[in-house]
C-alpha positions in Angstrom: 0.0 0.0 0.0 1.5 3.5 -1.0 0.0 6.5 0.9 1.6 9.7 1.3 3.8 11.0 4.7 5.1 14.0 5.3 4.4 14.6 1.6 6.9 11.8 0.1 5.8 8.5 -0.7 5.8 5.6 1.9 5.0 1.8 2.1 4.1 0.3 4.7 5.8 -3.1 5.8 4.0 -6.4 5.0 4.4 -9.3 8.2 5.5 -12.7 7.9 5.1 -15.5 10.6 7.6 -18.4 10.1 6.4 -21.8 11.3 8.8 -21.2 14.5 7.6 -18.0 15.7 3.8 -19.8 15.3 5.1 -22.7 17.1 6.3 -20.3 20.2 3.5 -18.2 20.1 0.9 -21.5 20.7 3.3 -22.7 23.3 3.6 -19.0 24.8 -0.3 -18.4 24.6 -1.8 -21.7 26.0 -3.1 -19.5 28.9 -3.4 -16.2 27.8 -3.7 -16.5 23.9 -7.0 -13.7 23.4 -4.5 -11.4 25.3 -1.2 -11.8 23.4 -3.2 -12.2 20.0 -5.4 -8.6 20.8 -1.6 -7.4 21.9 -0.1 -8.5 18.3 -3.0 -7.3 16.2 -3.6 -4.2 18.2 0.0 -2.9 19.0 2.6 -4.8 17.5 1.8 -5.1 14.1 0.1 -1.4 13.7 3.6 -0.4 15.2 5.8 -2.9 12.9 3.8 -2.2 9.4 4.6 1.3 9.9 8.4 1.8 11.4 9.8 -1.7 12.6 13.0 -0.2 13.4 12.2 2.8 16.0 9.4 2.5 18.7 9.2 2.4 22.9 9.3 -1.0 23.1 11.8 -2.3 19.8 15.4 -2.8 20.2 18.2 -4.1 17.9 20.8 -6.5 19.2 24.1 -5.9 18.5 26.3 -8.3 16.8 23.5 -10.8 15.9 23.2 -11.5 11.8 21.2 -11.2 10.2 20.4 -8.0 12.4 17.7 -9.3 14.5 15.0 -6.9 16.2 13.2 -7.5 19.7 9.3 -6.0 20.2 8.9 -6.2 24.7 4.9 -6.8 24.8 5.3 -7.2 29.0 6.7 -10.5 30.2 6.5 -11.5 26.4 9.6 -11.0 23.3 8.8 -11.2 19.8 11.9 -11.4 17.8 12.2 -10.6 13.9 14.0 -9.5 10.7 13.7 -6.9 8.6 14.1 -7.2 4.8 14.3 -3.8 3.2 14.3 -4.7 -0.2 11.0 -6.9 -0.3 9.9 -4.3 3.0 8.9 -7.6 5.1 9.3 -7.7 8.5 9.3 -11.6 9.3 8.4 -12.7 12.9 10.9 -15.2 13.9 10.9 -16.3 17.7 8.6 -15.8 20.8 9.8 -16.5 24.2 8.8 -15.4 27.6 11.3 -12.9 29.1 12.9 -15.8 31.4 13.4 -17.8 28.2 13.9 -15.3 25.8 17.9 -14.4 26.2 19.0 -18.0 26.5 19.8 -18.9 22.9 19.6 -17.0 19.9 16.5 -17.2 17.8 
């Protein structure tokens, strides 16, 4: 989608769940799933479609390749890439915050 911003041209960012970050996300939301899904749809996505790379809760980790993004949603990490030249923003890893720093996703 094109749409205009400031008076250039913009596109928004299209998302992109691999099978792992489903897998952690079924795992992570066997309790709480309404609430993390209303959290994705409602605040993370809106927020990644638009400017994955700056936001309150989104940090970069250094020395990580491909350069690898983190969304904080409370106790909760979503992890992703960003591919600029297809502008997809592909959702990687989930993992509680306890879990989240232990390996690399």
């Amino acid at each position: 989608m094109l749409r205009r911003a400031g008076g250039a041209l913009s596109r928004r960012y299209k998302i992109f769940e691999t099978r792992r970050f489903s897998t952690d996300f079924d795992l992570l939301a066997r309790h709480r799933k309404g609430t993390l899904e209303e959290k994705l749809q409602e605040h993370v996505y809106p927020q990644l479609k638009n400017e994955p790379r700056f936001g309150f809760n989104i940090k970069r980790f250094r020395d990580w390749h491909p350069a690898t993004w983190r969304y904080r949603v409370g106790d909760w990490r979503f992890f992703y890439i960003i591919d600029e030249e297809t502008r997809v923003v592909s959702m990687i890893a989930a993992a509680h915050r306890k879990e989240a720093y232990r390996r690399k996703p």
